[in-house]
N, C-alpha and C positions, 0 to 999 in steps of 0.2 A: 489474428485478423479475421474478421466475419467473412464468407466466402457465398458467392453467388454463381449459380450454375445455373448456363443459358443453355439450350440447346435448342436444332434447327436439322432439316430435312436434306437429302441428297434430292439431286433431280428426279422429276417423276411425268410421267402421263406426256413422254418424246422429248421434253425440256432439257437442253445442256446445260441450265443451272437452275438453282434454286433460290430465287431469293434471298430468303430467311436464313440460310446456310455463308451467302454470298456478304452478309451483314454480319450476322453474329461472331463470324471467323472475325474480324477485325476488333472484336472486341475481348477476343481472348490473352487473357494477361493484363490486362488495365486493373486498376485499380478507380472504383467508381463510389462517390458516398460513402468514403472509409473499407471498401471490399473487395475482395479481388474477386476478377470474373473468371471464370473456369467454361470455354467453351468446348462442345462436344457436339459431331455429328450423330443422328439416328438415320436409321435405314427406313427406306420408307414399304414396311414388311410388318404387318401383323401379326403380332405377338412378340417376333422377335424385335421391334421398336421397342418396348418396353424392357425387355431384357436390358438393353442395352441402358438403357434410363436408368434402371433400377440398379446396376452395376455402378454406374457416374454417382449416381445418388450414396451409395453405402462406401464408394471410396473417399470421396471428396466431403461427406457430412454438411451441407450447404446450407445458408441460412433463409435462403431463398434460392425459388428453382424458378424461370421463365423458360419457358417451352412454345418456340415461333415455329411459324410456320404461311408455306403459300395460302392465299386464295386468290387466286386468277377470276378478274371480275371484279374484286374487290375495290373500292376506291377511294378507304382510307385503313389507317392503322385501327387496326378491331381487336379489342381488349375484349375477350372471354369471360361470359357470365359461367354458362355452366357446361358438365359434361353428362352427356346421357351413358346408359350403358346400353347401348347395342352397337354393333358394327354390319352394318348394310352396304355395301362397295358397289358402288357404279360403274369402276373399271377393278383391275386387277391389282392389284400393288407389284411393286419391284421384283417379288419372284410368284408372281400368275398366281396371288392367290383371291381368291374373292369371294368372301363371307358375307351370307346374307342372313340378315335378322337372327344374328349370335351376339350371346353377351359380351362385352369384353370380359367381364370377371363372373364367373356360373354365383349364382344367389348374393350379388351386389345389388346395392340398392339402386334406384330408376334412375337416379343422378346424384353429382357434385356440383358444388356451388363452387368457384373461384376462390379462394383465401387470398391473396390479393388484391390492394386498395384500387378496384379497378375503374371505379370513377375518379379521384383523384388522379391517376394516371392518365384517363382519357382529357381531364381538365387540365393538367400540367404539359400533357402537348399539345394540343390546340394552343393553351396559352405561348407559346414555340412558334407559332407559324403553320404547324402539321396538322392536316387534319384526320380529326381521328372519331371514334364514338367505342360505344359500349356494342358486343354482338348478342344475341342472343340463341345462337347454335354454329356449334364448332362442326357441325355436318356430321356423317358417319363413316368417317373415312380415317386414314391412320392418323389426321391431326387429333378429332376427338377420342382415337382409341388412347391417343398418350400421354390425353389431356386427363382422364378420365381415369387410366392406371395411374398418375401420376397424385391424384389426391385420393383415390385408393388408398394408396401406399403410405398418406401421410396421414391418413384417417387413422388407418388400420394399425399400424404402427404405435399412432400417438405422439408423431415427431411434432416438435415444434418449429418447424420450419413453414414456411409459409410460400404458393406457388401457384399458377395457371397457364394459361395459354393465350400467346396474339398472334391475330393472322396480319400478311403481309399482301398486300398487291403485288403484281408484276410487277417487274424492272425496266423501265423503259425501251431495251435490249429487246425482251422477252415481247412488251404489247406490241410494238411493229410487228410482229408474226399473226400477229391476234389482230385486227383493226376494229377498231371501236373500243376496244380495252381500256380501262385510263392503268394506271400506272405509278410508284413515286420512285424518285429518285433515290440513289444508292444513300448518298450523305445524309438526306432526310429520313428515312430508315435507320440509320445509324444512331442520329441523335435523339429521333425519337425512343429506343430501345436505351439508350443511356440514362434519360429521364425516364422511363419506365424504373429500371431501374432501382435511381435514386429515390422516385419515388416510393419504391415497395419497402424498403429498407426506411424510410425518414415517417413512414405512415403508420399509427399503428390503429385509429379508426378511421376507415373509408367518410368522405365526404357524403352528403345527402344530399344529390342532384337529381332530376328527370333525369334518365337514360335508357328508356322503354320506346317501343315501338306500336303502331296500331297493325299492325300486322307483317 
């Protein structure tokens, strides 16, 4: 059976949960478009987030990797174009560290692109009810350092496995703290990331939609 490894973030920046962690757990052990999901938390810790990716990655052999994560502010489900390589922190991550204008990987190239049908995905949940879109920076913080190692790994390697990154909004829980936040709900999160999914697995040329931005 084809096998799909999702993983997702421990709380961070005062938060007693994480979104993307608080979703992805429920989908561990499902069986989804023929594949079982294999879920796994990351630390949200610089360098050593990848480790841990990287470990999940070499036991589990995946055939696809989805790798979620918060953005607080956000106000739909954000499927990842690309990742750059630098890591610049605006706060500290989970253990006080905070890297300014370092590569993630020393003489990586300036980016990765998603390997992931990620407009098909953006279209196939919208078409759900959820709204979503295409992002075009995963920021510089532990989500794009593990967006970023993550197709590293698949580049550099040569696996055939295919993988990126989506960000999550707050949890309804979480934007009452925040006001003015929007937010989606846990189940809609859920189903959305199931049809991500299914979609990553059922697609094997991305669609040709607008999903660009004027700034």
């Amino acid at each position: 059976m084809k096998t799909v490894l999702i993983t997702a973030f421990e709380p961070f920046e005062g938060e007693t949960i994480n979104p993307s962690w608080e979703a992805v757990r429920q989908l561990d052990g499902k069986v989804i478009g023929g594949a079982k999901v294999v879920a796994r938390q990351l630390p949200v810790v610089f360098g050593h987030a990848l480790e841990k990716l990287w470990q999940a990655m070499d036991e589990i052999q995946p055939q696809r990797i989805l790798a979620v994560g918060q953005a607080g502010g956000r106000s739909d489900f954000s499927v990842e174009r690309v990742a750059i390589n630098v890591d610049d922190a605006r706060i500290p991550d989970n253990q006080n560290n905070q890297p300014v204008d370092e590569p993630v990987i020393n003489d990586g190239p300036a980016a990765y692109f998603s390997t992931l049908p990620i407009k098909a995905i953006v279209a196939a949940v919208r078409e759900a009810g959820i709204p979503a879109s295409v992002s075009q920076t995963a920021g510089t913080f532990v989500c794009n350092h593990v967006m970023y190692g993550l197709l590293h790994r698949l580049h550099t390697r040569e696996n055939p496995a295919r993988g990126g990154f989506i960000h999550l909004p707050y949890l309804p829980e979480q934007a009452v703290k925040h006001p003015g936040a929007p937010s989606m709900a846990a189940a809609s999160v859920i189903q959305a990331l199931e049809i991500a999914i299914r979609v990553s697995l059922e697609t094997q040329q991305d669609m040709r939609l607008a999903g660009g931005t004027l700034h």
